[in-house]
C-alpha positions as CSV (number, residue, x, y, z in Angstrom):
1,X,-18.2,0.7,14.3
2,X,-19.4,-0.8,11.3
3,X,-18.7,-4.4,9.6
4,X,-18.7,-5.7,5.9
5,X,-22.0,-7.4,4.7
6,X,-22.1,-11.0,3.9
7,X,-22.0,-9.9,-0.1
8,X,-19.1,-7.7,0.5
9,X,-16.9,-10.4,2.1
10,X,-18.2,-12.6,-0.9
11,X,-17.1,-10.1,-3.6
12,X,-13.8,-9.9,-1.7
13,X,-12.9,-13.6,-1.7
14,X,-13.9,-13.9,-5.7
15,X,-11.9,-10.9,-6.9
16,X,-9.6,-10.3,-3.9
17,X,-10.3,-6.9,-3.9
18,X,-13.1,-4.0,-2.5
19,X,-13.8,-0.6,-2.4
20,X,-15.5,0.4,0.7
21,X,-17.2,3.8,1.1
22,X,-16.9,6.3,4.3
23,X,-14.5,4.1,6.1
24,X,-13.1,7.3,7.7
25,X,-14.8,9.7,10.1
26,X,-15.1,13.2,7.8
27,X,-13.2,15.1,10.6
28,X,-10.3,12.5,10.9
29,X,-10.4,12.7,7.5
30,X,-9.9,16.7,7.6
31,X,-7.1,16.2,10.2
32,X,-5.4,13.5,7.6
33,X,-5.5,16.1,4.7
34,X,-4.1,19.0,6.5
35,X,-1.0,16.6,7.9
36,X,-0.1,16.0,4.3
37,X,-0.7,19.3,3.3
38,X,2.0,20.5,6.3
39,X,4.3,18.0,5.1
40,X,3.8,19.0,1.0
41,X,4.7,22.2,2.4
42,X,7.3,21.2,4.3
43,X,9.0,19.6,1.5
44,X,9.8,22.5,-0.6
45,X,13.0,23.4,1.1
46,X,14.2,20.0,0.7
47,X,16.2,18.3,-2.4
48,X,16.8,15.0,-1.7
49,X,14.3,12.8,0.4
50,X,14.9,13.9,4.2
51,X,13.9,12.7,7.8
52,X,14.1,9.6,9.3
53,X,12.5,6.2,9.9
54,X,13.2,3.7,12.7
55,X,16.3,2.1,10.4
56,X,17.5,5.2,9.2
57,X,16.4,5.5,5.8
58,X,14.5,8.6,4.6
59,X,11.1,9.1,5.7
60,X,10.0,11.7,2.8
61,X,10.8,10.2,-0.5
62,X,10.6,12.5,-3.3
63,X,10.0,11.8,-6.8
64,X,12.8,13.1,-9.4
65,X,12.0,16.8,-10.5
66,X,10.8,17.6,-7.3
67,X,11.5,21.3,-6.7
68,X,10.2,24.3,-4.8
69,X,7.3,25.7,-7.3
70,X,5.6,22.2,-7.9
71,X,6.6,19.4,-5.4
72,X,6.9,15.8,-5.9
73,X,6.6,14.6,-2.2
74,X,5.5,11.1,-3.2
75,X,6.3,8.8,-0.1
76,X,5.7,9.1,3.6
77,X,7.2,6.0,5.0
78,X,5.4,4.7,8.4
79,X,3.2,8.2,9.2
80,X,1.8,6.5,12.0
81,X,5.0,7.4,13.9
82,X,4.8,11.2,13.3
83,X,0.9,12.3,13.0
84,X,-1.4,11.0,15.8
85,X,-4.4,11.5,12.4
86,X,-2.6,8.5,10.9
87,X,-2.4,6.3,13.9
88,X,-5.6,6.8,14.5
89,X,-6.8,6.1,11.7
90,X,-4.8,2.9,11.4
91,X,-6.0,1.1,15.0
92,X,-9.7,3.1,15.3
93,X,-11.2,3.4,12.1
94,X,-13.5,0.9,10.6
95,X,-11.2,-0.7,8.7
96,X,-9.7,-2.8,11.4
97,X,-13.4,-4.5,11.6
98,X,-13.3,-5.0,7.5
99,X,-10.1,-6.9,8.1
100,X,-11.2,-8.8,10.7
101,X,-14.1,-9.5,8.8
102,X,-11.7,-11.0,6.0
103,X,-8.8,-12.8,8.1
104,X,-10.4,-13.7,11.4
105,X,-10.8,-12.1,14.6
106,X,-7.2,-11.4,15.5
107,X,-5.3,-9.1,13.8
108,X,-2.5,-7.3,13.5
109,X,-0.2,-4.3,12.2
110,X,2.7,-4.9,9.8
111,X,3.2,-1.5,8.1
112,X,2.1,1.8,6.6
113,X,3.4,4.1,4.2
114,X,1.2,7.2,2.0
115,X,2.1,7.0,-1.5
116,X,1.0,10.5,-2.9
117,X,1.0,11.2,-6.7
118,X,0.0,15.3,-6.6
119,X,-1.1,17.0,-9.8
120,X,0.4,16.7,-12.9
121,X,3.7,14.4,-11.2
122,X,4.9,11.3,-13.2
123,X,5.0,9.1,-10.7
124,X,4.1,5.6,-12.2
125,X,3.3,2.1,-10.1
126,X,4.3,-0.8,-11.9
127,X,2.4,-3.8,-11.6
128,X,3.6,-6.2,-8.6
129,X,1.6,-8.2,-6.0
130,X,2.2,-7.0,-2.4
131,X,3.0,-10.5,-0.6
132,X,6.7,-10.9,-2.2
133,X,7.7,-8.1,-1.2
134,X,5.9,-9.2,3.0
135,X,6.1,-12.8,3.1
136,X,4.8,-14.7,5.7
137,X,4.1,-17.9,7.3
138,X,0.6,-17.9,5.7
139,X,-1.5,-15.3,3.1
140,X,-4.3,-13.9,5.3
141,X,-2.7,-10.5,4.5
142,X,-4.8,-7.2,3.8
143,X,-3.3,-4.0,2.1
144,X,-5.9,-1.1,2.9
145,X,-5.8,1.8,0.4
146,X,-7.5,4.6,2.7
147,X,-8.6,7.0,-0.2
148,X,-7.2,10.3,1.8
149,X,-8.6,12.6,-1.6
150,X,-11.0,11.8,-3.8
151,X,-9.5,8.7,-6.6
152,X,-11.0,9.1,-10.3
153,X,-10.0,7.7,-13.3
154,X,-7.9,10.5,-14.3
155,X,-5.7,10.8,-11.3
156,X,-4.0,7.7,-11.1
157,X,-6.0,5.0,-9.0
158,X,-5.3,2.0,-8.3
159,X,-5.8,-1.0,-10.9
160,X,-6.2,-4.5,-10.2
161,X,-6.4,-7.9,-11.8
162,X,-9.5,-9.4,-9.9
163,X,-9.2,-12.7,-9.3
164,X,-5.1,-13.0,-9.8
165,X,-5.1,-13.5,-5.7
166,X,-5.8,-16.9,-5.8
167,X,-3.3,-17.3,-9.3
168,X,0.7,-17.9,-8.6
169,X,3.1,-15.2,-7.0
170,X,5.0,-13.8,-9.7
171,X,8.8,-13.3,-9.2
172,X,10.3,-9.6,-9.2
173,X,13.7,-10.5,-9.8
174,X,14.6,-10.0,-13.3
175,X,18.8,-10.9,-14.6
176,X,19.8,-11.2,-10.9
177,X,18.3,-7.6,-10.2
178,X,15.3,-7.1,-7.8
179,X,12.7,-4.7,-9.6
180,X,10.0,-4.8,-7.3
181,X,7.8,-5.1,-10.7
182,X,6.6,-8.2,-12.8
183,X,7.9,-9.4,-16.0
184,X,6.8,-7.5,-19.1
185,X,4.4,-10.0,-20.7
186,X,2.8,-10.4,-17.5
187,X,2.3,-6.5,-17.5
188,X,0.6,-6.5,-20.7
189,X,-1.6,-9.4,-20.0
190,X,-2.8,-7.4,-16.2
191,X,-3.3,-4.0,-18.7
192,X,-5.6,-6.0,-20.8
193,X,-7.7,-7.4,-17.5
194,X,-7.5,-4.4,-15.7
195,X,-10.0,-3.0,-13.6
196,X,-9.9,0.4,-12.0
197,X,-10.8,1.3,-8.1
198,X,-12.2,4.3,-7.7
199,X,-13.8,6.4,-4.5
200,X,-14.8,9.3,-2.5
201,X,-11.9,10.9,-0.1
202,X,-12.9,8.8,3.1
203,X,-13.4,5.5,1.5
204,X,-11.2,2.3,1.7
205,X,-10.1,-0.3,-1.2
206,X,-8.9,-3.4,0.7
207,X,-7.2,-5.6,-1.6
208,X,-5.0,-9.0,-0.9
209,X,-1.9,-9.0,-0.9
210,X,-1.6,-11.6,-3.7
211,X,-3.7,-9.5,-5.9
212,X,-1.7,-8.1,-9.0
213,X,-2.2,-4.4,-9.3
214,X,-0.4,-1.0,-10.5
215,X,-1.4,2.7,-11.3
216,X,-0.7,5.1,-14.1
217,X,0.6,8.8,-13.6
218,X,-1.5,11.7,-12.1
219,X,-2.9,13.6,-15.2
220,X,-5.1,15.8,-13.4
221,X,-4.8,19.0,-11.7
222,X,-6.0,17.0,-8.6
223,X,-4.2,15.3,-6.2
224,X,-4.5,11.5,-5.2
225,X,-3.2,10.5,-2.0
226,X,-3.4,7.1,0.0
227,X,-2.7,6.4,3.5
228,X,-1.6,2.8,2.7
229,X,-1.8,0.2,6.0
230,X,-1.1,-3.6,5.2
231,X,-2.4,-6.0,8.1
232,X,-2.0,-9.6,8.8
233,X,-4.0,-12.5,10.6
234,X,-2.5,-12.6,14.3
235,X,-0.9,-15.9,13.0
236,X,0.5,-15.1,10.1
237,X,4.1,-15.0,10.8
238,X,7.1,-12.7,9.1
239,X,9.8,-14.1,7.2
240,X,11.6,-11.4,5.9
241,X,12.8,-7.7,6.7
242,X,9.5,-5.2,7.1
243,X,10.4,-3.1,3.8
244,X,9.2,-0.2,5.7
245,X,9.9,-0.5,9.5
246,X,8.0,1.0,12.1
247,X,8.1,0.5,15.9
248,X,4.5,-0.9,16.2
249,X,5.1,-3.4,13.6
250,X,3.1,-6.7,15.1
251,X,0.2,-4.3,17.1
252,X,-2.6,-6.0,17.7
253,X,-5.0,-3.9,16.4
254,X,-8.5,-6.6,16.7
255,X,-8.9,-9.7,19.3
256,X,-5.7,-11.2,21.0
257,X,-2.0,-12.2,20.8
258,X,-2.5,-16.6,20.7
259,X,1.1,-17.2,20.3
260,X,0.2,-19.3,17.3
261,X,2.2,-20.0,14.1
262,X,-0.2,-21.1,11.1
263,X,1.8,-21.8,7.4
264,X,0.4,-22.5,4.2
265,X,2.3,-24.0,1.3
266,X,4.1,-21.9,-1.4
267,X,6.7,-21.4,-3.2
268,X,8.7,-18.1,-4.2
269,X,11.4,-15.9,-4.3
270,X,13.1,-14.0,-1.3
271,X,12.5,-9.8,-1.5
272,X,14.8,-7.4,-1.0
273,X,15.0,-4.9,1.6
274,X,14.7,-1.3,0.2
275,X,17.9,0.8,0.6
276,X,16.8,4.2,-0.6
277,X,13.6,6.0,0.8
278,X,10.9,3.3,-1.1
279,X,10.7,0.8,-3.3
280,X,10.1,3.1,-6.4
281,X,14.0,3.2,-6.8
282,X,13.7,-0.4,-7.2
283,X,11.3,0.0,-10.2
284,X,13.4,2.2,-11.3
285,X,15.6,-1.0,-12.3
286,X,12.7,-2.7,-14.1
287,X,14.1,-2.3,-17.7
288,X,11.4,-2.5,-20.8
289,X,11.7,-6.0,-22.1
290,X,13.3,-7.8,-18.8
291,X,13.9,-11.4,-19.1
């Protein structure tokens, strides 16, 4: 199992984000593409998202315009639960030590989720920071971007405002509505600053969860998929609803359960809890020019 260098945990705590090559074994790799492929498949005799997660929202979220020639599966919520691949790749892989490396020697599961965006499909990220939407006691949170296909600039990777970890947490609650997506002047000033994270299929892009990011739409004719796992510090404590429930939310994954509660000041606004299959309905609400 391999560990982040010195200069690696460096870069992460300047910028709050890294991209981390060949964090997944090539044959787990295999096994995670063909799972998504099955389920792409699988998702052409559907119409509406379909399945079910632990609190009995959709599991397969599908993007509007989905239909049977060209399919716009574009959310798998908590795959851990349905493809031994995923799980594995979640508690095994390297990326367990990377965290470690970055929050301490205990760690722990909160939640995963793949957001897909296959060729040529609209789907659009708007620019957010993880944490309101997972707040807890303290920050030592981790969202790991496991780069299931290769991520170029054409196929819509993930961007990032390096350094905006360590800024304030910006509200996504705009006229009483919650958007899941940060105020428009904001969005322009993260465009401007913007820098993209791109890899190999098998790398990893950890990124905090106070980091500002987004993505554009897929316009290639190649897909971009990421097998998305956030992770806390063992004592970093919930204090809201998981926005994607899973039954082995709070696994410790690296070290030991201590039974210890450790908070940091800050200030911001409750989330709220998905209702529909994933929070891209909730961007939906984010109107151009929100107060």
């Amino acid at each position: 199992m391999k560990n982040l260098t010195k200069e690696q945990i460096e870069q992460f705590n300047r910028d709050g984000f890294l991209v981390v090559e060949n964090a997944i074994d090539p044959e787990l790799l295999q096994q995670m593409k063909d799972d998504f492929n099955n389920w792409v498949d699988e998702s052409r005799k559907f119409e509406k998202p379909y399945g079910e997660t632990v609190d009995g929202r959709p599991r397969f979220d599908l993007e509007p315009g989905h239909n049977a020639v060209q399919p716009g599966l574009r959310r798998v919520n908590a795959p851990v639960e349905v493809s031994k691949a995923y799980y594995d790749a979640m508690i095994n892989s390297n990326v367990g030590n990377y965290v470690a490396d970055l929050v301490g020697a205990n760690v722990k599961f909160h939640h995963s989720k793949i957001n897909s965006k296959l060729p040529k499909t609209k789907t659009v990220v708007k620019w957010h920071q993880d944490f309101p939407f997972t707040p807890h006691t303290n920050d030592d949170l981790i969202t790991c971007l496991f780069m299931v296909d290769d991520v170029t600039e054409e196929n819509g990777p993930l961007e990032v405002v390096a350094g905006s970890h360590k800024e304030e947490i910006h509200t996504l609650w705009h006229d009483g509505v919650f958007t899941g997506a940060v105020k428009d002047d904001v969005t322009a000033d993260c465009i401007k600053k913007s820098v993209t994270c791109t890899g190999k299929a098998g790398s990893v892009a950890l990124m905090h969860t106070r980091t500002l990011h987004g993505s554009a739409p897929n316009n290639s004719d190649k897909p971009r998929t990421l097998f998305i796992c956030v992770y806390s510090a063992e004592d970093a404590i919930p204090v809201s609803p998981n926005p994607v429930p899973t039954e082995y939310e709070g696994l410790i994954v690296r070290g030991q359960k201590t039974n210890k509660i450790r908070s940091v000041d800050y200030d911001m606004d409750m989330p709220q809890k998905p209702k529909s299959a994933s929070f891209f309905d909730q961007q939906a609400k984010h109107k151009e020019n929100a107060a």
